[in-house]
PyMOL CGO cylinders between C-alpha atoms (Angstrom):
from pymol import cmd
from pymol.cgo import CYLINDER

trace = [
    CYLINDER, 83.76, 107.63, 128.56, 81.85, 108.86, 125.05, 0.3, 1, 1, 1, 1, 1, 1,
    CYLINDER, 81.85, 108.86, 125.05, 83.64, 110.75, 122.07, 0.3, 1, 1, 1, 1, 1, 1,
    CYLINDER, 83.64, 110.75, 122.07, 84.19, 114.15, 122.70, 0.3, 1, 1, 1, 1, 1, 1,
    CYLINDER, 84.19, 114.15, 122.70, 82.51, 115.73, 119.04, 0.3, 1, 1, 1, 1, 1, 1,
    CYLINDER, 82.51, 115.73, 119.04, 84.69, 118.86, 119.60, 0.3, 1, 1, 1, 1, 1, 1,
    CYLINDER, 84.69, 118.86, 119.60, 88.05, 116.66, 118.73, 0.3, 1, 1, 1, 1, 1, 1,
    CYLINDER, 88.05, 116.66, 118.73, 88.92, 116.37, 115.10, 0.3, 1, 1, 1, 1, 1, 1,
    CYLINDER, 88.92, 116.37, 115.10, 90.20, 113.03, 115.24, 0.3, 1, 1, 1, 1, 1, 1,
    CYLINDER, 90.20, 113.03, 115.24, 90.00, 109.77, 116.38, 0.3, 1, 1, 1, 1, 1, 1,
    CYLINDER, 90.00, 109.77, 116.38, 90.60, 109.61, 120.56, 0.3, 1, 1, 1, 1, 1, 1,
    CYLINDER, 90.60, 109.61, 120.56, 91.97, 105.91, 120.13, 0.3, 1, 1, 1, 1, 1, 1,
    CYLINDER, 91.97, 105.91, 120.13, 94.50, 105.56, 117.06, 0.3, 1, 1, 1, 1, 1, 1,
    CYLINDER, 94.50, 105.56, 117.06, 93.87, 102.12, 117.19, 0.3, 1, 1, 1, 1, 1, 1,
    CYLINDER, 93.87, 102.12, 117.19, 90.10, 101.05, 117.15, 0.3, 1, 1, 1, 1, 1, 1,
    CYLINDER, 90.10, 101.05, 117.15, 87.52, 102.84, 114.76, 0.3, 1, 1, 1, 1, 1, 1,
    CYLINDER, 87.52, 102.84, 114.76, 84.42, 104.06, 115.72, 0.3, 1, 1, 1, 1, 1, 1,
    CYLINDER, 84.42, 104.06, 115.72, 81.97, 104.37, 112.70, 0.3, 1, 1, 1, 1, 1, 1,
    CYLINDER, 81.97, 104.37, 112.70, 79.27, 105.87, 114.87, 0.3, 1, 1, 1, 1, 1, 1,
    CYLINDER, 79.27, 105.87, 114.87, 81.17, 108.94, 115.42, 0.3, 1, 1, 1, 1, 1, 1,
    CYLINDER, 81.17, 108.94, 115.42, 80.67, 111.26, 111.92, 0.3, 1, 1, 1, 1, 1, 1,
    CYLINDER, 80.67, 111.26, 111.92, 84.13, 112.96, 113.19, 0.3, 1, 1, 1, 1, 1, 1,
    CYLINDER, 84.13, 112.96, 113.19, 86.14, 109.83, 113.61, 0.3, 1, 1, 1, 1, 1, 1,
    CYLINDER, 86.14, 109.83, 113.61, 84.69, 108.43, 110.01, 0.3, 1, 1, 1, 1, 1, 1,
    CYLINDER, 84.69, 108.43, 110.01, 85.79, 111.55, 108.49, 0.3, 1, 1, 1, 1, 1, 1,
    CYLINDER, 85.79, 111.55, 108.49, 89.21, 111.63, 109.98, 0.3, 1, 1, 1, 1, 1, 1,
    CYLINDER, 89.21, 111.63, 109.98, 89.76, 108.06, 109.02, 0.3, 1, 1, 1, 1, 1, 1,
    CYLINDER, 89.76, 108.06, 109.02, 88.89, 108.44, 105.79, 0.3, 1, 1, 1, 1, 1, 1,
    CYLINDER, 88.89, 108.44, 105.79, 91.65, 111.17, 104.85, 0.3, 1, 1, 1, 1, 1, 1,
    CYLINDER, 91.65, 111.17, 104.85, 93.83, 108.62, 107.20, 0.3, 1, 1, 1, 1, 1, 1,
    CYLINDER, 93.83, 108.62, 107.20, 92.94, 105.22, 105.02, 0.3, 1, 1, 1, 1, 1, 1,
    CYLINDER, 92.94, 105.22, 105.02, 92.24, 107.67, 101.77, 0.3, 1, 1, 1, 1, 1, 1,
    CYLINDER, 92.24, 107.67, 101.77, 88.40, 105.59, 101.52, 0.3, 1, 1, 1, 1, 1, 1,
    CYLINDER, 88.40, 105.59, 101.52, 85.19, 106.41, 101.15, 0.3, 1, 1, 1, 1, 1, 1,
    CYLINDER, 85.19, 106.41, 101.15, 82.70, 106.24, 104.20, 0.3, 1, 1, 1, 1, 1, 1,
    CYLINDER, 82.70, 106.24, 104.20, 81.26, 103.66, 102.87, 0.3, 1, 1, 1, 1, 1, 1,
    CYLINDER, 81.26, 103.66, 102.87, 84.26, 101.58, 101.97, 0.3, 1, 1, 1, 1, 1, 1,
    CYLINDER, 84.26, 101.58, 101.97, 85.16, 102.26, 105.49, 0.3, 1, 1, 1, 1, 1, 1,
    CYLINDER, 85.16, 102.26, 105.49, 82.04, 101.29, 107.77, 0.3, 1, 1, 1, 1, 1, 1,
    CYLINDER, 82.04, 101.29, 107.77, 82.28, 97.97, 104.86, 0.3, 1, 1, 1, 1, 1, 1,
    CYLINDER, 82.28, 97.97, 104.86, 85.75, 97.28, 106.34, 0.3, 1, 1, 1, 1, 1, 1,
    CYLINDER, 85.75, 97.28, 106.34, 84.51, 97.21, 109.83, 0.3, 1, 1, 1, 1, 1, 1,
    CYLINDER, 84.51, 97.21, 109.83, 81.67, 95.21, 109.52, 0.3, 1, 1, 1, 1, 1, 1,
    CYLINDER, 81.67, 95.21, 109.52, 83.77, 93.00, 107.72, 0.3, 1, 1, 1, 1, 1, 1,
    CYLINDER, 83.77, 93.00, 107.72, 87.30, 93.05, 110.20, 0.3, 1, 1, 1, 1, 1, 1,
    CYLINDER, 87.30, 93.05, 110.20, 86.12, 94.74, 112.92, 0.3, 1, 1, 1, 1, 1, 1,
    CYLINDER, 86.12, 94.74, 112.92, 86.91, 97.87, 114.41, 0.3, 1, 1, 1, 1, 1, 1,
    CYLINDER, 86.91, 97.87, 114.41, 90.86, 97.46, 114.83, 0.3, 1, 1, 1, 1, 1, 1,
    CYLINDER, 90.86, 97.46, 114.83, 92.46, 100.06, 112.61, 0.3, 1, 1, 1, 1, 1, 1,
    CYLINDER, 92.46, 100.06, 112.61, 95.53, 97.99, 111.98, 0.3, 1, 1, 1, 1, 1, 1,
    CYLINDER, 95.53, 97.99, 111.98, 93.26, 95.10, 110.53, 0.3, 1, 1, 1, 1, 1, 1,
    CYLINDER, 93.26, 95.10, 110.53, 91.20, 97.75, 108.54, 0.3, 1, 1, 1, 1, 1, 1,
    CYLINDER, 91.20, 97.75, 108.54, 93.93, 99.31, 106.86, 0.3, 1, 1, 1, 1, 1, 1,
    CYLINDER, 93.93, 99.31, 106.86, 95.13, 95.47, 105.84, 0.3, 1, 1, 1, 1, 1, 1,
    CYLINDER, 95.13, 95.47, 105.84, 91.66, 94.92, 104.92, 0.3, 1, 1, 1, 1, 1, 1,
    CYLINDER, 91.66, 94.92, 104.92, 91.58, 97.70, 102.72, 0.3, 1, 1, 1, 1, 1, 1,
    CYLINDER, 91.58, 97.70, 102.72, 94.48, 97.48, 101.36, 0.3, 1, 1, 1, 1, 1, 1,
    CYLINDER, 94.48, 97.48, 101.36, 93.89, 94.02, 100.19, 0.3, 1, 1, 1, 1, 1, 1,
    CYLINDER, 93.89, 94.02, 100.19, 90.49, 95.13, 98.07, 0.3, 1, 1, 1, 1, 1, 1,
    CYLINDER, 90.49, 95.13, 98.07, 91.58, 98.17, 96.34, 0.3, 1, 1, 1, 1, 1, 1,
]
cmd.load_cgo(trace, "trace")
């Protein structure tokens, strides 16, 4: 099932999707990052947002 664009935030609290603009946006405010810190993150942990947050936590 795709991302429905007309839902503000992320349908699954815990994976990230950084090919949805509305899910990077929402995560952002969530993780208080940049975009670009962000779609870093995932490349680096993957897309769980539990090892994300740890991830970014850990470089700030």
């Amino acid at each position: 099932m795709s991302d429905d664009p007309n839902i503000n935030g992320p349908q699954d609290r815990k994976l990230i999707n950084v090919h949805q603009e509305h899910e990077v946006r929402s995560w952002t405010r969530a993780l208080n990052t940049t975009p670009e810190k962000l779609r870093e993150a995932v490349q680096a942990v993957g897309t769980s947002a539990e090892r994300v947050r740890e991830y970014l936590q850990g470089n700030q």
